[in-house]
C-alpha positions in Angstrom: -9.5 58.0 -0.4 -10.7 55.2 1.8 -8.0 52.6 1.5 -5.8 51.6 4.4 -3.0 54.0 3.8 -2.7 57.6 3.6 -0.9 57.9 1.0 -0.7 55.9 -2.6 1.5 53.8 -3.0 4.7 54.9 -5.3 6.6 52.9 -7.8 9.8 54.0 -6.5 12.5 51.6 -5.0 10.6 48.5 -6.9 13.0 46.2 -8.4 11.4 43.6 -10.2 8.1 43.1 -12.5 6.5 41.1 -9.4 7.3 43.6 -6.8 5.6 46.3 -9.5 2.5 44.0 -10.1 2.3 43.7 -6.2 2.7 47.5 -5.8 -0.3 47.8 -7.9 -2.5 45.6 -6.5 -1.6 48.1 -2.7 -2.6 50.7 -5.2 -5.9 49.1 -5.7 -6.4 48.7 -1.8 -5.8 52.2 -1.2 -8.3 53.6 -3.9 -11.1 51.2 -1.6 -12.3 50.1 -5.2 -13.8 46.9 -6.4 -12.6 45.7 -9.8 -16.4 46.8 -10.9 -15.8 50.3 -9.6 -12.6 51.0 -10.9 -13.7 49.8 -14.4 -16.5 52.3 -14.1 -13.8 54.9 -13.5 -11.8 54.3 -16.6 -14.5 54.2 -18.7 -15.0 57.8 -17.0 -11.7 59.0 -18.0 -12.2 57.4 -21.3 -10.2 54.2 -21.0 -11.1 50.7 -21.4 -10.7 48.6 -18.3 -12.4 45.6 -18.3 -12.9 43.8 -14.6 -11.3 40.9 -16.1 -8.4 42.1 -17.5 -7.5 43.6 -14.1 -7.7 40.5 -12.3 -5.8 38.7 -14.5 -2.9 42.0 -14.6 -2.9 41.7 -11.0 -3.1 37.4 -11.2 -0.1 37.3 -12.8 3.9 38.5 -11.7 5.1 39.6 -15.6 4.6 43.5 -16.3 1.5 44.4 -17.5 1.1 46.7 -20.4 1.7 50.3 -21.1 -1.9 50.8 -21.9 -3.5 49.0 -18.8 -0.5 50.5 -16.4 -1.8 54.1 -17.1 -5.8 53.3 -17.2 -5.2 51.6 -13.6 -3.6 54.4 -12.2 -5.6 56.9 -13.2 -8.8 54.7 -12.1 -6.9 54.5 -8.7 -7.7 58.1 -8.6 -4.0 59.5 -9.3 -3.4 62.1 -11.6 -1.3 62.5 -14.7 1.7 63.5 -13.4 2.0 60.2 -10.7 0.2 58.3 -13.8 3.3 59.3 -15.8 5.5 58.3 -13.2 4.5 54.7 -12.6 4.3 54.3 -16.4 8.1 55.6 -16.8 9.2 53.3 -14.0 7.3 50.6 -16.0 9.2 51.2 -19.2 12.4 51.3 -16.7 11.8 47.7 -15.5 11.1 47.0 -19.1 14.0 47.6 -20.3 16.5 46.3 -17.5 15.2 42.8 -18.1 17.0 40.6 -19.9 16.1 37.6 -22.0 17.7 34.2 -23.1 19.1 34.2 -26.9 15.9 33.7 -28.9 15.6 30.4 -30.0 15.9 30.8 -34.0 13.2 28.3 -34.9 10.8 30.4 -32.5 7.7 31.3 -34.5 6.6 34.1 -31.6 8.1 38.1 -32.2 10.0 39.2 -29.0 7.5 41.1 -27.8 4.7 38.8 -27.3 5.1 34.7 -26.9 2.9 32.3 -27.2 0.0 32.0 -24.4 -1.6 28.6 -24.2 -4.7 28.7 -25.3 -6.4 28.1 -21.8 -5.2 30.5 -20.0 -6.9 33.6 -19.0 -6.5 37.3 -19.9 -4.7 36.3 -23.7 -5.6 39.8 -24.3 -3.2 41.3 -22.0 0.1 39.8 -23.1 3.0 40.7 -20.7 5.4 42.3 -22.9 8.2 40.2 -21.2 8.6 36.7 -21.2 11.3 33.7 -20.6 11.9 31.8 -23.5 14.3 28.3 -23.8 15.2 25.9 -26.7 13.1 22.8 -25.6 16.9 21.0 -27.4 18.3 23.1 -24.1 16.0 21.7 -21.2 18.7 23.3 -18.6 19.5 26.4 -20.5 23.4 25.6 -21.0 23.2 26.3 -24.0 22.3 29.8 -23.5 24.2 30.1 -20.1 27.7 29.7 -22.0 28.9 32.9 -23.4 28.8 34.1 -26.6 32.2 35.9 -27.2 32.9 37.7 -30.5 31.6 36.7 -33.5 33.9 34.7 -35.7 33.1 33.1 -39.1 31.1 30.4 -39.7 30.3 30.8 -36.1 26.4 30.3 -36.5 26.8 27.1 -38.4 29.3 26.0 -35.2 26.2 26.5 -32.8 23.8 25.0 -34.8 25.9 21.9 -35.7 26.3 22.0 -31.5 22.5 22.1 -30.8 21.7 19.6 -33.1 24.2 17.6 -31.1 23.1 18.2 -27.9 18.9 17.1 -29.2 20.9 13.7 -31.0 22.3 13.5 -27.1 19.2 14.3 -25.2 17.3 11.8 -27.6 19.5 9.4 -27.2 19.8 9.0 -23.7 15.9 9.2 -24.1 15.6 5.9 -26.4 17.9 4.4 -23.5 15.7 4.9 -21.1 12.7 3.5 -22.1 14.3 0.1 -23.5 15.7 -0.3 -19.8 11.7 1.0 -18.5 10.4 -1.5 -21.4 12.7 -4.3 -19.8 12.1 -3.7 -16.6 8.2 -3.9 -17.1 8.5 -7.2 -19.2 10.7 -9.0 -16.1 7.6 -8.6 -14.2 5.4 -10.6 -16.9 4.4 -14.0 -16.6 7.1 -16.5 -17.8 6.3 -20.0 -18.7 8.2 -22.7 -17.1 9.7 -26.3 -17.7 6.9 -27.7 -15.6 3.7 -25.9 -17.2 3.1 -23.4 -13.8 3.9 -19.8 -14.7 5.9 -16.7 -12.6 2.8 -14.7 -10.9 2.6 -11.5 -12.6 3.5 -8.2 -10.2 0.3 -7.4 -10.5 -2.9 -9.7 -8.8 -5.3 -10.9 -11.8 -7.8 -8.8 -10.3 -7.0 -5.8 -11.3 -7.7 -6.1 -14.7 -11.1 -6.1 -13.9 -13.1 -3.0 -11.6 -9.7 -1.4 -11.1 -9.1 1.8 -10.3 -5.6 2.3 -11.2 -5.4 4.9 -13.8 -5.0 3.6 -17.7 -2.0 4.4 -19.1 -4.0 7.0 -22.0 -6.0 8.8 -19.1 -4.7 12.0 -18.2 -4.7 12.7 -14.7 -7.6 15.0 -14.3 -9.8 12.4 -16.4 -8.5 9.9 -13.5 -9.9 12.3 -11.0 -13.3 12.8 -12.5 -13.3 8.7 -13.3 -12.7 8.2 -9.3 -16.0 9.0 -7.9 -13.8 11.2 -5.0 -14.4 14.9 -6.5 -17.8 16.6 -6.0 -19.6 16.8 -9.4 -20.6 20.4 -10.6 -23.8 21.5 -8.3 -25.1 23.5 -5.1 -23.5 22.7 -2.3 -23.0 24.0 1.6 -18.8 24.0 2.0 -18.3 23.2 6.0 -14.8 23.7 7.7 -14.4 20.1 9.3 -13.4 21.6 12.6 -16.6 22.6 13.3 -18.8 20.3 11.6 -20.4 19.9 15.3 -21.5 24.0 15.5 -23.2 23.7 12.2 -21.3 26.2 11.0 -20.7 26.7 7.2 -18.5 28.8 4.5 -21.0 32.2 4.1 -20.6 35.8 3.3 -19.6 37.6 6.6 -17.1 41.3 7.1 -13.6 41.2 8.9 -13.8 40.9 12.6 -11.5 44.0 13.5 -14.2 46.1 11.1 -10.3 47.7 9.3 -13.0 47.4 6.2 -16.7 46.6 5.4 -16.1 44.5 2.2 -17.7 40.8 2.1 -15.5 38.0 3.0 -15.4 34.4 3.2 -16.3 33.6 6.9 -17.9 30.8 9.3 -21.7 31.0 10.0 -24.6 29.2 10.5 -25.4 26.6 8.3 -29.5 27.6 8.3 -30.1 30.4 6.0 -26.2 30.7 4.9 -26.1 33.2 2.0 -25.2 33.6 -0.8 -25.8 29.7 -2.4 -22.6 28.3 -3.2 -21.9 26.4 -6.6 -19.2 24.2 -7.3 -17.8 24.3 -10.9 -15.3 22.4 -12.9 -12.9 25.1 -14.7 -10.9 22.4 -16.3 -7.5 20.7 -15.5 -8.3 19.5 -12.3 -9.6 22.7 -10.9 -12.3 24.4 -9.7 -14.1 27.9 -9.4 -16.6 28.4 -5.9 -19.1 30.5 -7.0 -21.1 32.3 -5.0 -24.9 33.4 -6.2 -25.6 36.6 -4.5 -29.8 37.1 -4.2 -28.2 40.5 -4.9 -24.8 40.8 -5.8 -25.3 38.6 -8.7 -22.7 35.7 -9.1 -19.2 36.0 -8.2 -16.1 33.7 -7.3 -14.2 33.2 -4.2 -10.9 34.8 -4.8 -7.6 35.0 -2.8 -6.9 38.7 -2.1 -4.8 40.5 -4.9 -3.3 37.2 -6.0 -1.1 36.9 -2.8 1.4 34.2 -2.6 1.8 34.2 0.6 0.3 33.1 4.1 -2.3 35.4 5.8 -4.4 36.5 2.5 -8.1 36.5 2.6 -10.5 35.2 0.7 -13.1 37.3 -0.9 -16.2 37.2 -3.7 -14.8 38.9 -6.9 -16.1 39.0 -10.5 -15.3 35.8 -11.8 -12.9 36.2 -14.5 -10.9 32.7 -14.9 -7.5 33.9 -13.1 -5.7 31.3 -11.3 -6.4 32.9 -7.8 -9.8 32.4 -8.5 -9.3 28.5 -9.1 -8.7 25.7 -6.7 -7.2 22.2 -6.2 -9.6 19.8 -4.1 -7.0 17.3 -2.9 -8.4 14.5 -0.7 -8.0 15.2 2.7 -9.8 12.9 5.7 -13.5 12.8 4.9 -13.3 16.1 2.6 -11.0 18.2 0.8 -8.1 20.4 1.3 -8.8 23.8 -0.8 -5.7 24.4 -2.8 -5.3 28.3 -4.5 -4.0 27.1 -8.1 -1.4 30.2 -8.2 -0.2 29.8 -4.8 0.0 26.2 -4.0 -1.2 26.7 -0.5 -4.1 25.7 1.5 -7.7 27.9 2.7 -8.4 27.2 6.3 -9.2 29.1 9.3 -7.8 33.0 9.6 -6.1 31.7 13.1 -6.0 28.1 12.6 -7.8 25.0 14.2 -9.0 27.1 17.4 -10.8 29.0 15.9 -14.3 28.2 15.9 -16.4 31.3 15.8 -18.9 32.3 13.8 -17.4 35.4 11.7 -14.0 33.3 11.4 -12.3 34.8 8.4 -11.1 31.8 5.9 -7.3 32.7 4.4 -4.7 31.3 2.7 -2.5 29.4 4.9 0.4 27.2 4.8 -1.2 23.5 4.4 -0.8 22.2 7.6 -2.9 19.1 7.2 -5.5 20.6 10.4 -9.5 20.2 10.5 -9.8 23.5 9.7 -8.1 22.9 6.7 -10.0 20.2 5.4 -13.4 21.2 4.0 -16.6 18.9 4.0 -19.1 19.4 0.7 -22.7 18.2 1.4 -25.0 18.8 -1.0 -27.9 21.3 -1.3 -30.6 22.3 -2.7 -30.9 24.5 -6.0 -31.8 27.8 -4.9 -35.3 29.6 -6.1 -34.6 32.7 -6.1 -32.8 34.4 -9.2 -30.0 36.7 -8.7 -30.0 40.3 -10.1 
C-alpha cells in the first residue's frame, strides 16, 4: 500500500466508539485511497459503499454499522480474516456501552433514535445513541439508582417525573413574569406633569434598525445583515497577505509526504479551481471548489479531525459537518469556522507564513490575519467542469 504507515492500522487496544471511528479514518490513510476509490473497491468486492456514506461514518464519533464496518475494511485492502477482526471488536464496543433508562414515552426502538431531519448520512444510523427525558434536563433522574423492584414501584417513578416537569414548569412560568416585569419597568411611564420616563431604548430604533426581531431566528438575522457573502464565485484571500496577491488555490504539501491536492496560498492570477460559496443552511456554509477537471468538490477538514494541525483538502461534497463552515465576522473578513470542530482555518504555521504553497489547517482561533479571510468577488467561470 501507499499510505504513511507500514502496517494497517488494528482495532486492538481501542476503547471507545470515537477512538474506533478515528482508527478507521488512519485505516483510510494508509490504503492512499480517496473516498471515490475506495467506493470503487467495494463495489469490486460486491459491497455498496457510497462516497457519502463514508464521509459521514468517518464525520461522525458514534459506531458505524456492522455492514459499512466490513465493506470499509475490505475496500482498505484487508482481508477477511483482519475484516473479521475489526467487525468483532466493533460488536465488542457495542456491547460495553451503556445507555440511560429509556424514556417510556420514547417513540424511537433502541436501536435506532431519531436523526433530525437535516442532518446528513440518515442512512447510516449509529446503532448507539444517548437518549434523556427532556422532564430530566440534567439526567438525575436517571443518575439515581434503581434498586430492586418493589410493587407499585413504576407508578412511584412516574408520579415522581410528573413532579419533577410540574417543578421545572414552574420555576419556568416564574421566570418569565420576573423577565416580563423587568422589560415593562423599562417602558415609558406617564407622569403627574404630562412628560413621560424615556424608554431604555432611543426612538430610533424602531425604525432602520438592525437589532434582530424577536421571531427572527438567528441565521435569518445573519442573512438580513448585509455582513455574510451571498451564494456566488468568489477569490477567498488569507488577510495576511492581501499585499502578495496571494489567494486560497489547489496546491500539494510542502514536505511532498503525499501528492494529494490541498488547500494552499498562490497567486491570485489564474488561481484554480473557481471557488463557489454556498449556503448549506443554519448559518453555514460549503466552499466548493469547481475543478476544470476534477469536477466539483468541497473543502474538507482531513478525516473529521477535532483537533489543531488538520489539513484542509477537496473531497466529494457530501453535506458532513467537516465539510461546513461558520463565517464569523472578523476585521474586514471572516474567520472560517469547521462546524464539527469549532475551531478556526488559517495558516499551516501561523501568521508568518507567507509563502506561496502555504498549507491552510485547522487551528486553534487565535484571532491572527492569517486567520481571517477576505471574499472578493469574481467572475463566473466559462469553462464547464467534467
Amino acid at each position: 500500500m501507499s499510505g504513511p504507515f507500514s502496517a494497517p492500522p488494528q482495532p486492538d487496544g481501542l476503547t471507545s466508539p470515537a477512538e474506533f471511528v478515528a482508527a478507521l479514518g488512519r485505516l483510510r490513510q494508509w490504503s492512499g485511497l480517496t473516498y471515490r476509490q475506495l467506493t470503487a473497491a467495494a463495489k469490486a468486492s460486491g459491497d455498496v459503499l457510497p462516497s457519502s456514506t463514508i464521509a459521514g461514518a468517518l464525520g461522525r464519533t458514534t459506531l458505524p454499522r456492522e455492514e459499512f464496518v466490513a465493506a470499509f475494511v475490505r475496500a482498505c485492502g484487508l482481508g477477511e480474516a483482519e475484516t473479521a477482526r475489526w467487525v468483532a471488536h466493533r460488536k465488542r464496543l457495542a456491547a460495553g456501552m451503556t445507555l440511560p433508562a429509556e424514556p417510556p414515552d420514547a417513540a424511537a426502538g433502541p436501536d435506532h433514535p431519531p436523526v433530525p431531519p437535516d442532518q446528513p448520512g440518515q442512512d447510516d444510523r449509529p446503532d448507539q445513541a444517548d437518549r434523556f427525558d427532556p422532564g430530566d434536563p440534567d439526567g438525575r433522574e436517571q443518575a439515581v439508582p434503581t434498586g430492586p423492584a418493589v410493587p407499585g414501584g413504576d407508578a412511584v417513578r412516574a408520579e415522581t417525573r410528573a413532579l419533577r416537569r410540574f417543578a421545572v414548569a414552574g420555576a419556568g412560568v416564574v421566570v418569565l413574569l420576573l423577565a416580563t416585569g423587568a422589560v415593562l419597568a423599562q417602558l415609558p411611564v406617564s407622569r403627574a406633569g404630562g412628560d413621560a420616563r424615556p424608554s431604555a431604548f432611543p426612538a430610533t430604533a424602531t425604525a432602520g434598525s438592525d437589532r434582530r426581531p424577536p421571531s427572527a431566528s438567528p441565521a435569518t438575522a445573519a442573512a438580513g445583515s448585509g455582513r455574510t457573502p451571498p451564494d456566488g464565485w468568489y477569490h477567498i484571500v488569507p488577510s495576511h497577505v492581501a499585499g502578495r496577491d496571494l489567494c486560497v488555490g489547489e496546491g500539494r504539501e510542502r514536505s511532498k509526504r503525499t501528492d494529494r491536492p490541498l488547500a494552499v496560498q498562490r497567486p491570485c492570477r489564474g488561481v484554480v479551481p473557481d471557488t463557489y460559496l454556498h449556503a448549506a443552511g443554519g448559518g453555514a456554509h460549503e466552499i466548493q471548489w469547481h475543478h476544470p477537471e476534477e469536477g466539483v468538490g468541497c473543502l474538507t477538514v482531513d478525516e473529521a479531525l477535532t483537533g489543531p494541525g488538520a489539513l484542509i483538502a477537496p473531497a466529494d461534497c457530501s453535506g458532513a459537518a467537516n465539510q461546513r463552515f461558520l463565517l464569523k465576522p472578523a476585521g474586514a473578513g471572516f474567520a472560517l469556522r469547521p462546524l464539527h470542530s469549532g475551531l478556526c482555518v488559517g495558516a499551516l504555521y501561523g501568521e508568518a507564513d507567507v509563502s506561496p504553497g502555504a498549507e491552510l489547517a485547522q487551528k486553534s482561533c487565535t484571532g491572527r490575519p492569517d486567520q481571517v479571510f477576505l471574499f472578493r468577488p469574481a467572475p463566473a467561470p466559462t469553462r464547464t467542469p467534467r
